[in-house]
N, C-alpha and C positions, 0 to 999 in steps of 0.2 A: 706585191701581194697578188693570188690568183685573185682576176675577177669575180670569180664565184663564188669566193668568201668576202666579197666586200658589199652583196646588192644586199646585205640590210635584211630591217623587218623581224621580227619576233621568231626562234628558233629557225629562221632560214641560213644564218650563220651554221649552224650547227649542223644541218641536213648538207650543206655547202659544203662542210670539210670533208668529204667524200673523196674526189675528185684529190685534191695537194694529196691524201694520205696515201692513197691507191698509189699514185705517183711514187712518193718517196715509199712508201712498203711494199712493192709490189711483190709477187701476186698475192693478194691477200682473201681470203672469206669473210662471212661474216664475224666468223669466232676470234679470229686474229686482229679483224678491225676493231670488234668489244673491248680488247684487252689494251688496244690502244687508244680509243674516244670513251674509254669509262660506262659507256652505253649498255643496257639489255642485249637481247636479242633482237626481237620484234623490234627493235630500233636500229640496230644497226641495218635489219634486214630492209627496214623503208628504205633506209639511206642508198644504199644499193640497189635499191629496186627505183629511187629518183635519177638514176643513173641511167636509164636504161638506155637501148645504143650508144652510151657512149663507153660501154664497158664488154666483155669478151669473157668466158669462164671461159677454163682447160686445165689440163693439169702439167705443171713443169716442173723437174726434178723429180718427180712422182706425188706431187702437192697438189691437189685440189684448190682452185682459187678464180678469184674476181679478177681483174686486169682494167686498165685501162687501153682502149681499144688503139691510141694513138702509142701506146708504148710494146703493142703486143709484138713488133717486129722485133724491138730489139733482146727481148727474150732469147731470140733465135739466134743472135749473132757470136760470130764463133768466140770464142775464148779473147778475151784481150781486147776486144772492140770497142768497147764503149767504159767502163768501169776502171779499164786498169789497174795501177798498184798503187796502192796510200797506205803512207805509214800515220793511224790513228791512236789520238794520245789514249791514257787512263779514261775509264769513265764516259767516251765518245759517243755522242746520242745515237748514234747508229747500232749500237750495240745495248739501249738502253728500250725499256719496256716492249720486251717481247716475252711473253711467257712461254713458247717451245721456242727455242734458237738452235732447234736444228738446222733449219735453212740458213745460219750463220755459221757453227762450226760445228764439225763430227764431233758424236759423242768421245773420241779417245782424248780430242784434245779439250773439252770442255771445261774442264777444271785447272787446263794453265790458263784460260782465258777469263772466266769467274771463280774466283777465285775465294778463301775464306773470307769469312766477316764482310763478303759485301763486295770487297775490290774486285776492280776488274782491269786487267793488263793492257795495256799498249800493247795494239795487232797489226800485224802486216793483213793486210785486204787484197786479195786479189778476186776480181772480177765477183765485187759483191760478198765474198766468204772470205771466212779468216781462215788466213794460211800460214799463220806465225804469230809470233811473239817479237819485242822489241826493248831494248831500252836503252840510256844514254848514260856518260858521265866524261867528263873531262878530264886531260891528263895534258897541263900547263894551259899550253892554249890551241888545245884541239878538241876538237869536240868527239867521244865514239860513238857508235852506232853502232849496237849488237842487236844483229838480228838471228832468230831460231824461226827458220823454217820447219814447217810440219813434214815436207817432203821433199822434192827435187826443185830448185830453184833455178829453173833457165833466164838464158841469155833475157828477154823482155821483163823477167820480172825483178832480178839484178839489177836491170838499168834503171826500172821503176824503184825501188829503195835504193837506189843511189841518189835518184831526183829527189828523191822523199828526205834523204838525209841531209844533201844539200840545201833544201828548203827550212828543215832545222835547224841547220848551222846558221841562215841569214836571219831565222824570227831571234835567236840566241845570241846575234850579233857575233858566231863566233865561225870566221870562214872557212877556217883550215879543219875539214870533216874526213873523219877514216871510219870507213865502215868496217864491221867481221862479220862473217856467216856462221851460226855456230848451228851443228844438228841439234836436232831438239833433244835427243838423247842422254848431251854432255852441258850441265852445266856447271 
């Protein structure tokens, strides 16, 4: 647990959660932190405002947002640095309480990814944003791995859903994994 959520005391947990959210959401505002601590405004905006030095506004992607100051470098880092590829099941919290996910996927693919009645697809993740679609099924004793990229899939990120697929085959106890690339196009 961050230290900062743990020093206690009557609504100091809750002013606390600042700092892990910023983290795990970054870059975020106040509006975007609201939608995820349940908070006002005026609340959220203390929270953010008990941050002070230890946070950075700017805008990235062309997003206006809060940062934390210890994470603001890797903003910057090129493609593939830090994030990589994961292949994330149905329903993955990372894709779960945001109310704009634009800064998760382009609107064109928006609706293979939430989908009717609530579901929401298994994504290929590259560097933070969804870059695909995903799903499994077995045939004897192999496991598949159909992946729909949204667009050009190179060499790093190929390698990275191969890791992703093999990592499924071993939680599925099932070793022997073949993957397909299929355009997003044809299904």
């Amino acid at each position: 647990m961050d230290p900062r959520m743990a020093r206690g005391g009557r609504g100091r947990g809750r002013s606390h959660c600042g700092p892990p959210l910023l983290a795990w959401m970054r870059p975020r505002g106040s509006e975007r932190l609201r939608g995820v601590v349940g908070h006002g405004r005026a609340r959220c905006r203390t929270i953010l405002g008990r941050l002070d030095g230890e946070t950075v506004e700017g805008s990235w992607d062309g997003r206006k947002g809060v940062l934390l100051r210890a994470d603001a470098s890797a903003i910057h880092r090129p493609s593939g640095s830090e994030f990589g590829v994961r292949l994330l099941p149905s329903f993955d919290v990372f894709l779960l309480g945001h109310r704009d996910k634009s800064h998760l996927v382009d609107p064109a693919h928006y609706k293979r990814v939430y989908r009717k009645a609530g579901w929401i697809s298994p994504v290929l993740l590259v560097d933070g944003r969804v870059a695909g679609v995903w799903s499994h099924h077995r045939e004897g004793r192999t496991l598949v791995v159909n992946v729909e990229p949204f667009g050009r899939a190179g060499p790093k990120v190929r390698e990275g859903i191969e890791a992703g697929a093999t990592d499924l085959g071993r939680f599925l106890e099932t070793p022997d994994v073949r993957v397909t690339l299929t355009s997003a196009g044809r299904r």
